[in-house]
N, C-alpha and C positions, 0 to 999 in steps of 0.2 A: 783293615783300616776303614774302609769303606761302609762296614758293617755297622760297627760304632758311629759313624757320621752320620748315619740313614736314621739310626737312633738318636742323637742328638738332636737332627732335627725336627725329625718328624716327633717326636716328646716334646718339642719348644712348641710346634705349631698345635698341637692336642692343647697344654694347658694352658697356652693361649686364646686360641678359640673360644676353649670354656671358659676363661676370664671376659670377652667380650659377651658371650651370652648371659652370663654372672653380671653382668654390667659392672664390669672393674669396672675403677679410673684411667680413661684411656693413659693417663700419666704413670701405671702402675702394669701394664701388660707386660712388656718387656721382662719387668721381674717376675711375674705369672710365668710365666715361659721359661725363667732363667729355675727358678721353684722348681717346675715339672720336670724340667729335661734333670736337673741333677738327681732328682729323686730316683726319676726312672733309673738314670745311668748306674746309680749304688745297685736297685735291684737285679739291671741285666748283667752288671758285671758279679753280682753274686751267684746268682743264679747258673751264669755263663760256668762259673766257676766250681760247680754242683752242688753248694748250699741248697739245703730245700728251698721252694718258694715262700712260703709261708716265712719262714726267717729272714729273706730277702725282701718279702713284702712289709716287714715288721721293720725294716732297716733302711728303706725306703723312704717308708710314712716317717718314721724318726729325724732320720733326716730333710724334710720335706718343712718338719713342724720346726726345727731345728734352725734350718733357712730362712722359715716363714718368720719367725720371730729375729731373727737378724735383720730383714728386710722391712719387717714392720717397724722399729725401733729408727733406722736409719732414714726412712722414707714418710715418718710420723703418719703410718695409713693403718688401720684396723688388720690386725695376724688375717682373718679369716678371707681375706681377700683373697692373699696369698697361699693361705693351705687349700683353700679350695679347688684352686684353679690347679694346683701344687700335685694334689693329691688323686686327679682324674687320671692321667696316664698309669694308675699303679691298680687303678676299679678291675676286679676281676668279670667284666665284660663278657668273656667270649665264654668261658665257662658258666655261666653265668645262660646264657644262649643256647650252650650247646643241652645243658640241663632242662630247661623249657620245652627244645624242639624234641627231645627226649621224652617229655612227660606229654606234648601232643602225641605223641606216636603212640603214646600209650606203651614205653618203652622204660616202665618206674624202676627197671634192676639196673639200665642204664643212666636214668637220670639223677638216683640217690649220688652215686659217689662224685657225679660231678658239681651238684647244688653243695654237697658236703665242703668241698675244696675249695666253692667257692663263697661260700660262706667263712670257713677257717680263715681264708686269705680276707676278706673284710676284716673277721675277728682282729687279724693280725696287725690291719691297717688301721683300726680304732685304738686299739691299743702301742704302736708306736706313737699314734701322735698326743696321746694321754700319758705316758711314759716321758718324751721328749718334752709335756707341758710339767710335767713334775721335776723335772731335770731343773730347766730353766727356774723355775722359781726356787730352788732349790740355792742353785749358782746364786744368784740374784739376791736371797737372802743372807747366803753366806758373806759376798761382798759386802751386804749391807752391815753384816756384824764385824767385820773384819776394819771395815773404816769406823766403824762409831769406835770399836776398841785402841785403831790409832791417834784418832782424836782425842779421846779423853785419854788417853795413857801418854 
């Protein structure tokens, strides 16, 4: 339990932060935070659950854009606020580090596979939130043809 709560929070206060340096609207952090911690929460409980990360990372961001666009609509403020700030608790960071301090050591058999993974997981996280923007408009259009159909029918 506790596990999960360390995670809850500490993901609220990460894509918050970065919404405050993003210069949200201070009127709009809260949901920054509400964005990140749920995204994060899909990838650790997938991941938790042995899904590869990559697929958790993909599922994440999906859900993060997914969010974004709910929050954006209800709170009339631009999506990008929201995935932004949304989408940093899921940055494959430390690999990302450990790959660098890898490639200063001058240590490139070690630093290939972790720049690789952490790359794939970017790839992953550009592509849920491009996937989740194709969804939505997708939904969105279908609504739209489904009421002109009852309307004039």
């Amino acid at each position: 339990m506790s596990y999960f709560l360390t995670h809850l929070i500490l993901s609220f206060i990460a894509a918050t932060g970065f919404g405050i340096i993003f210069n949200a609207p201070k009127k709009s952090l809260v949901q920054c935070g509400l964005v990140g911690m749920i995204g994060w929460i899909v990838y650790i409980v997938m991941s938790d659950a042995g899904v590869d990360v990559v697929q958790a990372a993909f599922s994440g961001a999906f859900t993060v854009s997914l969010i974004g666009h709910v929050m954006a609509r209800r709170y009339k403020t631009p999506i990008i606020i929201f995935i932004v700030a949304g989408i940093i608790p899921l940055v494959p960071g430390g690999s990302a580090y450990d790959a660098m301090r890898h490639v200063v050591s001058n240590d490139y058999s070690g630093a290939i596979p972790l720049a690789t993974k952490a790359f794939i997981i970017s790839g992953a996280i550009a592509m849920g939130l491009v996937f989740a923007e194709v969804f939505v408009q997708f939904v969105l259009k279908s609504v739209r043809y489904l009421m002109n159909k009852l309307s004039s029918g």
